[in-house]
Biopython code that builds the backbone (N, CA, C, O; Angstrom):
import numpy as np
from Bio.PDB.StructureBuilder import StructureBuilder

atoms = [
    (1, "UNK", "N", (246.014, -45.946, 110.821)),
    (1, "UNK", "CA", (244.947, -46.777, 110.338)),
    (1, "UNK", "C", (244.407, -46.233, 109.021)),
    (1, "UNK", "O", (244.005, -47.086, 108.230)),
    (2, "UNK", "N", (244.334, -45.000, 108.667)),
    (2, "UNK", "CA", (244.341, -44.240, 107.793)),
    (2, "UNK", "C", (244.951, -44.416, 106.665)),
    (2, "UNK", "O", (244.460, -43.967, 105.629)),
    (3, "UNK", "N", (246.114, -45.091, 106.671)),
    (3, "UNK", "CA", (247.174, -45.041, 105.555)),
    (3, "UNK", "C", (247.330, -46.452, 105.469)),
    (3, "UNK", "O", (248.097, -46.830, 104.584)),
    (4, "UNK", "N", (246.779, -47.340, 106.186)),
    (4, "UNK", "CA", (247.248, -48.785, 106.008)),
    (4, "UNK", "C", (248.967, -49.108, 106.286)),
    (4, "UNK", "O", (249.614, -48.676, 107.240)),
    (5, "UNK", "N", (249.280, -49.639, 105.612)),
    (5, "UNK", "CA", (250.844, -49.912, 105.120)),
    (5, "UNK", "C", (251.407, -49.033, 104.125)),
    (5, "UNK", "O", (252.637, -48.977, 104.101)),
    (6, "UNK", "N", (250.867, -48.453, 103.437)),
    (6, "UNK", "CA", (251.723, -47.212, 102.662)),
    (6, "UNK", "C", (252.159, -46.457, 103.685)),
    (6, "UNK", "O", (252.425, -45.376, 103.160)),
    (7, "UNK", "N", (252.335, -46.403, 104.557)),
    (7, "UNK", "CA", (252.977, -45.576, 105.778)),
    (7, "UNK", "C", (254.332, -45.707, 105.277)),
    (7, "UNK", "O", (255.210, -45.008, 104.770)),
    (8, "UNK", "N", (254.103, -47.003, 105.668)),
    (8, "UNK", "CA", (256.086, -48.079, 105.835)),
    (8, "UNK", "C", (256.341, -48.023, 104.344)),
    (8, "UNK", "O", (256.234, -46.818, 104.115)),
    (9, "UNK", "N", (256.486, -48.341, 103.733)),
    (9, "UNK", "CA", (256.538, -48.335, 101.850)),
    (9, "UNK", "C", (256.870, -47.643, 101.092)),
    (9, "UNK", "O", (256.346, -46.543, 100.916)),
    (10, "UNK", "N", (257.701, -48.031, 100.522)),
    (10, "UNK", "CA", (257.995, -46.674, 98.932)),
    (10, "UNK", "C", (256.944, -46.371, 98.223)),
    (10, "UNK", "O", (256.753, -45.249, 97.754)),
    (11, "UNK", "N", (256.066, -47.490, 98.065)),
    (11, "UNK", "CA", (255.175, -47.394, 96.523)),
    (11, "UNK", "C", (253.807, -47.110, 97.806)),
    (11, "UNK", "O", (253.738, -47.502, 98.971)),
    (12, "UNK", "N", (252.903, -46.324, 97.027)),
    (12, "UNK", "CA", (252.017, -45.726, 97.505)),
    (12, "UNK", "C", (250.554, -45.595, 96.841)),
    (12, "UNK", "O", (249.658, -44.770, 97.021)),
    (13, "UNK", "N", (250.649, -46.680, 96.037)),
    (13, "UNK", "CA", (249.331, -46.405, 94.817)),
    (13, "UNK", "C", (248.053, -45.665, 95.306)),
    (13, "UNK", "O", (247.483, -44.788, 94.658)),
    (14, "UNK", "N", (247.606, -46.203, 96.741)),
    (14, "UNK", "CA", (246.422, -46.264, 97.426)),
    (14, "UNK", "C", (246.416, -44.717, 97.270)),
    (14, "UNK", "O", (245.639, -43.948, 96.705)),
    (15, "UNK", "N", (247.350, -44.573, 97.844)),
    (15, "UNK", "CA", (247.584, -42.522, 98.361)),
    (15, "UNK", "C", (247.687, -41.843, 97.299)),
    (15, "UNK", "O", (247.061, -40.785, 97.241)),
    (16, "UNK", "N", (248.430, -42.228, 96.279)),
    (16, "UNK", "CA", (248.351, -41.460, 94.991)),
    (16, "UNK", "C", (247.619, -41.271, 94.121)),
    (16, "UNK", "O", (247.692, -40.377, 93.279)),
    (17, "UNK", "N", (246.561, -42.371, 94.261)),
    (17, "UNK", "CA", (245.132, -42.218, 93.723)),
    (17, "UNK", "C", (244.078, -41.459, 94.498)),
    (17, "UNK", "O", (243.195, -40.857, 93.887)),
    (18, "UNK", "N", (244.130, -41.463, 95.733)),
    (18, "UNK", "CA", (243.283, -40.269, 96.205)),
    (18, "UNK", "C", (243.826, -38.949, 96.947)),
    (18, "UNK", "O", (244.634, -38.865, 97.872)),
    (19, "UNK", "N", (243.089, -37.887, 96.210)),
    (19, "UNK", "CA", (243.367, -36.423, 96.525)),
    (19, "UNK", "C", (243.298, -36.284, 98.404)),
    (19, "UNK", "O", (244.259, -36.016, 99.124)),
    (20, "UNK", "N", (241.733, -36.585, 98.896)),
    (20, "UNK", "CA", (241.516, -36.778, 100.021)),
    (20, "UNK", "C", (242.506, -37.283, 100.606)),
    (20, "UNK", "O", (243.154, -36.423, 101.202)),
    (21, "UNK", "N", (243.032, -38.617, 100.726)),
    (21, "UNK", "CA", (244.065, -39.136, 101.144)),
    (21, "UNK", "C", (245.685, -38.531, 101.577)),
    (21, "UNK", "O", (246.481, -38.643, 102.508)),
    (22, "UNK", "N", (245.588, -37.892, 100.368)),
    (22, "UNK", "CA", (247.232, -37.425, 99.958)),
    (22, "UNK", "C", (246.705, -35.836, 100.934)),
    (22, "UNK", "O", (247.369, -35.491, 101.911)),
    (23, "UNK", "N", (245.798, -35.243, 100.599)),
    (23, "UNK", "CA", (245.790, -33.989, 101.767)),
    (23, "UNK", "C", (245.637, -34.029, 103.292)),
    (23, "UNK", "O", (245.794, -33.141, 104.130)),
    (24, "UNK", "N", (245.191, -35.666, 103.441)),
    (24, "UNK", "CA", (245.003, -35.463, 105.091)),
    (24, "UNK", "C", (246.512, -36.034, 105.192)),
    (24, "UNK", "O", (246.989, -35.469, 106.177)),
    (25, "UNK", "N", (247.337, -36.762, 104.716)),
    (25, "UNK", "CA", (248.819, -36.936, 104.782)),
    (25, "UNK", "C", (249.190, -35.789, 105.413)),
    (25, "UNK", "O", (249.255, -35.456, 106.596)),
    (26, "UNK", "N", (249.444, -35.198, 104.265)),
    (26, "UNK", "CA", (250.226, -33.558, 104.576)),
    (26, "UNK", "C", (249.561, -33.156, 105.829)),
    (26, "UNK", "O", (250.273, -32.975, 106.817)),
    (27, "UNK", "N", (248.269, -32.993, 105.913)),
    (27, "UNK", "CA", (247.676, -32.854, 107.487)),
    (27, "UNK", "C", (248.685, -32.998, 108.548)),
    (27, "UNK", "O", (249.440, -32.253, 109.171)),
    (28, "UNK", "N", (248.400, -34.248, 108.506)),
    (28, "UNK", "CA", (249.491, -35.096, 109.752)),
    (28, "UNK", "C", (250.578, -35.105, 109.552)),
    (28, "UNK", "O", (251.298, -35.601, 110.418)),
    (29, "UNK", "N", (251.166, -34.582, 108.365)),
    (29, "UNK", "CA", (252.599, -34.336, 108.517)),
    (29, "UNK", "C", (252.879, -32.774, 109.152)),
    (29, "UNK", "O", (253.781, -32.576, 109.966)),
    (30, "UNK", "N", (251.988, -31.714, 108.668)),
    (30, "UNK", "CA", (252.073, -30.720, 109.321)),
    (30, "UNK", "C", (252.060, -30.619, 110.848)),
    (30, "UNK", "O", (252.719, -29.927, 111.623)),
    (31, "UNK", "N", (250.960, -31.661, 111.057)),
    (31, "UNK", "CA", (250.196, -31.586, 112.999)),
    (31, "UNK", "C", (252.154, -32.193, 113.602)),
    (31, "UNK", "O", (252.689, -31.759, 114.622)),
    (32, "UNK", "N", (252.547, -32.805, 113.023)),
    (32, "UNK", "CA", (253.332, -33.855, 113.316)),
    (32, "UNK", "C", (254.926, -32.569, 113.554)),
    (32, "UNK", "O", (255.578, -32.345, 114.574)),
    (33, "UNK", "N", (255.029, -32.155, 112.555)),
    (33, "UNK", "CA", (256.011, -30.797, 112.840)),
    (33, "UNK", "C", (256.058, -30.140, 113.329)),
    (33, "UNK", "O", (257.126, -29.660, 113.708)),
    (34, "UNK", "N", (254.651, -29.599, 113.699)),
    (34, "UNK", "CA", (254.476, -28.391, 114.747)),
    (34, "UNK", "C", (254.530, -29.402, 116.387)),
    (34, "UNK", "O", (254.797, -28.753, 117.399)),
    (35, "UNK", "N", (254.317, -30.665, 116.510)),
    (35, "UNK", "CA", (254.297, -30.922, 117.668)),
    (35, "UNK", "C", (255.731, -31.113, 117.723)),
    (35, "UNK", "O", (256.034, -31.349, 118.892)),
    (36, "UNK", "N", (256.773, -31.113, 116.944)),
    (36, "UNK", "CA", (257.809, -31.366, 117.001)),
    (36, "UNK", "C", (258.390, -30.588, 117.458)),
    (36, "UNK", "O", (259.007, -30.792, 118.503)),
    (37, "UNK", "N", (258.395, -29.254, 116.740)),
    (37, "UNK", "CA", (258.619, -28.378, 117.060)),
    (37, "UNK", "C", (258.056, -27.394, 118.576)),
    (37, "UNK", "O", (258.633, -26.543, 119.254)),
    (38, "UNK", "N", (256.964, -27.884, 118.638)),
    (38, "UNK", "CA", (256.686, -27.148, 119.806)),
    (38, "UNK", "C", (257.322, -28.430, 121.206)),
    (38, "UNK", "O", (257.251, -27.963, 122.343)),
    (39, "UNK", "N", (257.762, -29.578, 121.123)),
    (39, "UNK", "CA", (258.315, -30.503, 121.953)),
    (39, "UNK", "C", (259.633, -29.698, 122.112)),
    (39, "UNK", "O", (259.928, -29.645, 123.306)),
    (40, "UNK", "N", (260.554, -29.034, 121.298)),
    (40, "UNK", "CA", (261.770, -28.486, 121.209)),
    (40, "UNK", "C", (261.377, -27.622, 122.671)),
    (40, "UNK", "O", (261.793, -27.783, 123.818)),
    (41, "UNK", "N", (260.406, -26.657, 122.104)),
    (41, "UNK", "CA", (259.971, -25.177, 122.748)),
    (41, "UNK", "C", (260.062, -25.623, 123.908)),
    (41, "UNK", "O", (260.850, -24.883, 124.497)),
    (42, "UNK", "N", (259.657, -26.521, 124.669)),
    (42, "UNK", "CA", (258.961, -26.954, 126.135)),
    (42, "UNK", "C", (260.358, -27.616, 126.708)),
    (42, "UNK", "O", (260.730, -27.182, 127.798)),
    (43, "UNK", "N", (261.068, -28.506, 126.150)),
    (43, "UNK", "CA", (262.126, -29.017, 126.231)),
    (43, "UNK", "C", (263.538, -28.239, 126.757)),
    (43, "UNK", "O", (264.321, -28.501, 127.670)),
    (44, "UNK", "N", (263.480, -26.912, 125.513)),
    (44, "UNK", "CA", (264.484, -25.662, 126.440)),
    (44, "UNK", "C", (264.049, -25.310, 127.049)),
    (44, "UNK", "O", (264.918, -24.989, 127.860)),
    (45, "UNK", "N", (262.865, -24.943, 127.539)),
    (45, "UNK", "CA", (262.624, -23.861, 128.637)),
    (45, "UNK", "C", (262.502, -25.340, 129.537)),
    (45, "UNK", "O", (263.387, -25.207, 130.383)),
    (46, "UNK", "N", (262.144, -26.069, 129.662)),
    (46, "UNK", "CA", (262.450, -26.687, 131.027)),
    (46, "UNK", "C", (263.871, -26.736, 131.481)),
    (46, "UNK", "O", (264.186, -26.447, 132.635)),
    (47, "UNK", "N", (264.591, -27.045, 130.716)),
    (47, "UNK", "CA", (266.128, -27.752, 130.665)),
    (47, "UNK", "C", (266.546, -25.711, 131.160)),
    (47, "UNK", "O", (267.441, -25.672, 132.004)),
    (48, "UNK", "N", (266.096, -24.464, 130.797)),
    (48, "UNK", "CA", (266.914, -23.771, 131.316)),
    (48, "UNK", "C", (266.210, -23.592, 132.208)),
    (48, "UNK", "O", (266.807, -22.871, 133.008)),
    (49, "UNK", "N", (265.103, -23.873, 132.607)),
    (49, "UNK", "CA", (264.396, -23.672, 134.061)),
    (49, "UNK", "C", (265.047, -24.353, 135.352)),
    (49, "UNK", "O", (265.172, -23.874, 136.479)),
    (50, "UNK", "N", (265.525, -25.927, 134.746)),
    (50, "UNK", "CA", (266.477, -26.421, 135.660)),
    (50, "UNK", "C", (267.974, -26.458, 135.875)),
    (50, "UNK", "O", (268.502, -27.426, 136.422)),
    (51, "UNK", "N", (268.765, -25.259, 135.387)),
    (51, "UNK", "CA", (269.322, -25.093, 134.972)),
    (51, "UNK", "C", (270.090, -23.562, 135.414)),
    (51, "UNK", "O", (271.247, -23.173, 135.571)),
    (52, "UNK", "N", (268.584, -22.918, 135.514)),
    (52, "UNK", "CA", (268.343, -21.619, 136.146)),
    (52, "UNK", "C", (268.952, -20.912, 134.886)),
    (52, "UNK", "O", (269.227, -19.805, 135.348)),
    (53, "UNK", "N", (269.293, -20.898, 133.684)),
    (53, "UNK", "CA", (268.991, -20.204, 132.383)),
    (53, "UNK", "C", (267.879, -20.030, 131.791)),
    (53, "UNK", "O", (266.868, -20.728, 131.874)),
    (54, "UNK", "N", (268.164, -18.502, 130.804)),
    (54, "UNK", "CA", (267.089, -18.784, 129.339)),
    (54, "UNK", "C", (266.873, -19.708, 128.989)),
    (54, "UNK", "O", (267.535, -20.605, 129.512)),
    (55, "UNK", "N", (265.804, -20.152, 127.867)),
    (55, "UNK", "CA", (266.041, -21.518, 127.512)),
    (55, "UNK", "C", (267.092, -20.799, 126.040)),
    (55, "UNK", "O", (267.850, -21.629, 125.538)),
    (56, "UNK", "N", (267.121, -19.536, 125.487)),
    (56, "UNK", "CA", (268.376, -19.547, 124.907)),
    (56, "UNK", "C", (269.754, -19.990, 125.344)),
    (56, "UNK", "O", (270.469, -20.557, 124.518)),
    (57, "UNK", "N", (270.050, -19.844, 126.191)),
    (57, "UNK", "CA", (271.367, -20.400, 126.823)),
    (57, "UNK", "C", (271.116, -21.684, 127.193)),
    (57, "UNK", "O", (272.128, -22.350, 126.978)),
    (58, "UNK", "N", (270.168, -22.393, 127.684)),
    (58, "UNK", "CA", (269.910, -23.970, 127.134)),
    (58, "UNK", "C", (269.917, -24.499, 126.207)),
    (58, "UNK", "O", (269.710, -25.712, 126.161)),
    (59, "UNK", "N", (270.172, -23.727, 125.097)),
    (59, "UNK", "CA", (269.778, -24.133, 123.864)),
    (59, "UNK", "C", (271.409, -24.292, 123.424)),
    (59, "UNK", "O", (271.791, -25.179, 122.660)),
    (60, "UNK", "N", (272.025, -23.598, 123.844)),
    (60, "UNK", "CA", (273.377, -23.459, 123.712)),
    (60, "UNK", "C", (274.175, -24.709, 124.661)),
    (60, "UNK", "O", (274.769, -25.622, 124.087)),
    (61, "UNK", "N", (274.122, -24.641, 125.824)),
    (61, "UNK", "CA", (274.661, -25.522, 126.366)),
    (61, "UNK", "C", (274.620, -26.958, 126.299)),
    (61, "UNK", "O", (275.424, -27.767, 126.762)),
    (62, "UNK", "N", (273.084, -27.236, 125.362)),
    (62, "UNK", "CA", (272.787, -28.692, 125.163)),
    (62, "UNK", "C", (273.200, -28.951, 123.888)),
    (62, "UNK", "O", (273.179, -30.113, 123.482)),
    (63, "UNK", "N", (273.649, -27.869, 123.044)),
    (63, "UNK", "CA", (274.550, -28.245, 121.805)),
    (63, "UNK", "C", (276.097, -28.407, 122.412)),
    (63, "UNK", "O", (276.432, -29.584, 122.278)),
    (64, "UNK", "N", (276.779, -27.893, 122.816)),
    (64, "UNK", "CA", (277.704, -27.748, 123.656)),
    (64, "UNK", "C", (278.505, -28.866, 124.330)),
    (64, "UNK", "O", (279.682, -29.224, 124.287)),
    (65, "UNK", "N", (277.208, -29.348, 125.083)),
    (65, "UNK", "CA", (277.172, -30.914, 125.556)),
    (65, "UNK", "C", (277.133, -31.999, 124.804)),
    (65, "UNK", "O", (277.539, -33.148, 124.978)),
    (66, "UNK", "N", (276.407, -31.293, 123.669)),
    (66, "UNK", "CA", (276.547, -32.785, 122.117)),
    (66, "UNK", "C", (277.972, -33.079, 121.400)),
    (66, "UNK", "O", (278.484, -34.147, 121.065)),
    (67, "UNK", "N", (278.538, -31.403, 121.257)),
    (67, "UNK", "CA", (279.953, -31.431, 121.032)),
    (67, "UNK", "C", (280.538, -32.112, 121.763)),
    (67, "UNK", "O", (280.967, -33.124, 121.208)),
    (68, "UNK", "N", (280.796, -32.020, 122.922)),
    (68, "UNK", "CA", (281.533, -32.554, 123.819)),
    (68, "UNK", "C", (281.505, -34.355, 123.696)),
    (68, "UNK", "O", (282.540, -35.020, 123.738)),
    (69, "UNK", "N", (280.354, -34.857, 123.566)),
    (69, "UNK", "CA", (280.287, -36.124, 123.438)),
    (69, "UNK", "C", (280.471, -36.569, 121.980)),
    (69, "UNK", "O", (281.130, -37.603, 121.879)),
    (70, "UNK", "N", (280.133, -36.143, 121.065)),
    (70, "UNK", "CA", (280.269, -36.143, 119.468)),
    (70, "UNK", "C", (282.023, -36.227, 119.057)),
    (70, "UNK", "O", (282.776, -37.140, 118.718)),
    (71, "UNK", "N", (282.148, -35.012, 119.253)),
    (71, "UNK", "CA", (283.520, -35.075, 118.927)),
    (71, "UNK", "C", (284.437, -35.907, 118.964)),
    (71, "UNK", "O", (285.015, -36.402, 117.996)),
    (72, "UNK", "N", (284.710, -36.205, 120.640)),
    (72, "UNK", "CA", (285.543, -37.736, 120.990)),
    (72, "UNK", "C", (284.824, -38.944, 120.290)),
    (72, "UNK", "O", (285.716, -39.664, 119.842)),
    (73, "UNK", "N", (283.617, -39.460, 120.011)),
    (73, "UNK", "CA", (283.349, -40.174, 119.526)),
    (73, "UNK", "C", (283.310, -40.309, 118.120)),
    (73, "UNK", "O", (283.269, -41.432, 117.619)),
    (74, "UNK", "N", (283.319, -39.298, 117.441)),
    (74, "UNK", "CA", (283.014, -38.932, 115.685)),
    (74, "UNK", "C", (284.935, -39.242, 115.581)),
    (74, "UNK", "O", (285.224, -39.719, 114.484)),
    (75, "UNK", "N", (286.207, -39.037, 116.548)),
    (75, "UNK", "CA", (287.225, -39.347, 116.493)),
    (75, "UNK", "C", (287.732, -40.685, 116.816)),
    (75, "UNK", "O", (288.807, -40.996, 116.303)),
    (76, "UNK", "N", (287.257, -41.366, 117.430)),
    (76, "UNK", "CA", (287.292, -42.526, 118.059)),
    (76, "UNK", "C", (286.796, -43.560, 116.370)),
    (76, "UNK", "O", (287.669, -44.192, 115.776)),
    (77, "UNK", "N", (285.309, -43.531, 115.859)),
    (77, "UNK", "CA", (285.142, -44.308, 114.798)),
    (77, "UNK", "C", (285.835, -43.896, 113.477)),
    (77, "UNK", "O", (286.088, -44.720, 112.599)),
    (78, "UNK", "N", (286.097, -42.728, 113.390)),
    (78, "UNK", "CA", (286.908, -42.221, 111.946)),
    (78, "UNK", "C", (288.273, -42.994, 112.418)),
    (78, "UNK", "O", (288.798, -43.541, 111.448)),
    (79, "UNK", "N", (289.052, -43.206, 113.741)),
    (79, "UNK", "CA", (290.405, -43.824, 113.541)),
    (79, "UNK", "C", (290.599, -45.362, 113.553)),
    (79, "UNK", "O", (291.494, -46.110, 113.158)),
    (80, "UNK", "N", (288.814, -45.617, 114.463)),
    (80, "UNK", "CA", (288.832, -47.434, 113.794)),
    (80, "UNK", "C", (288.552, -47.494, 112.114)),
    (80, "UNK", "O", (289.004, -48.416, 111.434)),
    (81, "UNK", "N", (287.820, -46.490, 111.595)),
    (81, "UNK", "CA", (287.667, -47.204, 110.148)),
    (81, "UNK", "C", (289.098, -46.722, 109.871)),
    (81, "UNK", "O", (289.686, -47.400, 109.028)),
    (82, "UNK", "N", (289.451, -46.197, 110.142)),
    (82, "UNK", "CA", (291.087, -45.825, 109.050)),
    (82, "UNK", "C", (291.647, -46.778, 109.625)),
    (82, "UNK", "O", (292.332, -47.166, 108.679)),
    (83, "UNK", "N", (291.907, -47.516, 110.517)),
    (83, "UNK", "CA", (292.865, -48.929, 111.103)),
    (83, "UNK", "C", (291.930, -50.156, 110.230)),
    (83, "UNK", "O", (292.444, -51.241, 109.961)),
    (84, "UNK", "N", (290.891, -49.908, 109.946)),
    (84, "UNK", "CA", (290.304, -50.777, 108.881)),
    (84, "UNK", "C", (290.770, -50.592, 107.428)),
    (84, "UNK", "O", (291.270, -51.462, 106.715)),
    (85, "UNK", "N", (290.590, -49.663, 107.198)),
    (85, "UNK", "CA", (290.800, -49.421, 105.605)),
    (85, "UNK", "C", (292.455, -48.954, 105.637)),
    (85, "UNK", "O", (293.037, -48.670, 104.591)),
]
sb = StructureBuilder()
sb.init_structure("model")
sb.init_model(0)
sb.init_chain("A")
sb.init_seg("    ")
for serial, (resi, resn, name, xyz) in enumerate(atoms, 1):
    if name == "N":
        sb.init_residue(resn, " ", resi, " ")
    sb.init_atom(name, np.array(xyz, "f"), 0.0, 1.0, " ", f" {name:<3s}", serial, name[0])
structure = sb.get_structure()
C-alpha cells in the first residue's frame, strides 16, 4: 500500500522522488531477505529433523533430490528443442 503500483513497474517516479520512500523500500527489501533466509534455516532443520539428519545433510540431500529430478528433465527439454531446431 506503501508503494502503490510502482511495486509492479519499471518506471518509478513516485519512489525516486522521495528519499523516505526509496529507504523504507530497501527496509522491506532487507525484512524480506532475512525472512527468506531465515525460512531456509527452519526448513532444513525440520526436513533433517524428519529425516533424522543435520539439517547440513538435509541440505545436501534436498539438493541431491533436485539433481535427480532436474537432470532427467533439463535432458528430456534440451532433446525436444534439438528435434525442434
Amino acid at each position: 500500500m506503501l508503494f502503490g503500483t510502482e511495486s509492479f513497474t519499471n518506471e518509478t517516479p513516485r519512489l525516486d522522488e522521495s528519499i523516505g520512500l526509496e529507504v523504507a523500500f530497501i527496509g522491506f527489501s532487507a525484512a524480506k531477505l532475512a525472512l527468506l533466509a531465515w525460512s531456509f534455516v527452519i526448513f532444513f532443520n525440520c526436513l533433517g529433523e524428519v529425516q533424522g539428519f543435520s539439517a547440513w545433510k538435509a541440505v545436501g540431500n534436498y539438493f541431491l533430490a533436485l539433481l535427480l529430478v532436474a537432470v532427467p528433465v533439463g535432458a528430456i527439454l534440451a532433446f525436444v528443442y534439438f528435434l525442434r531446431h
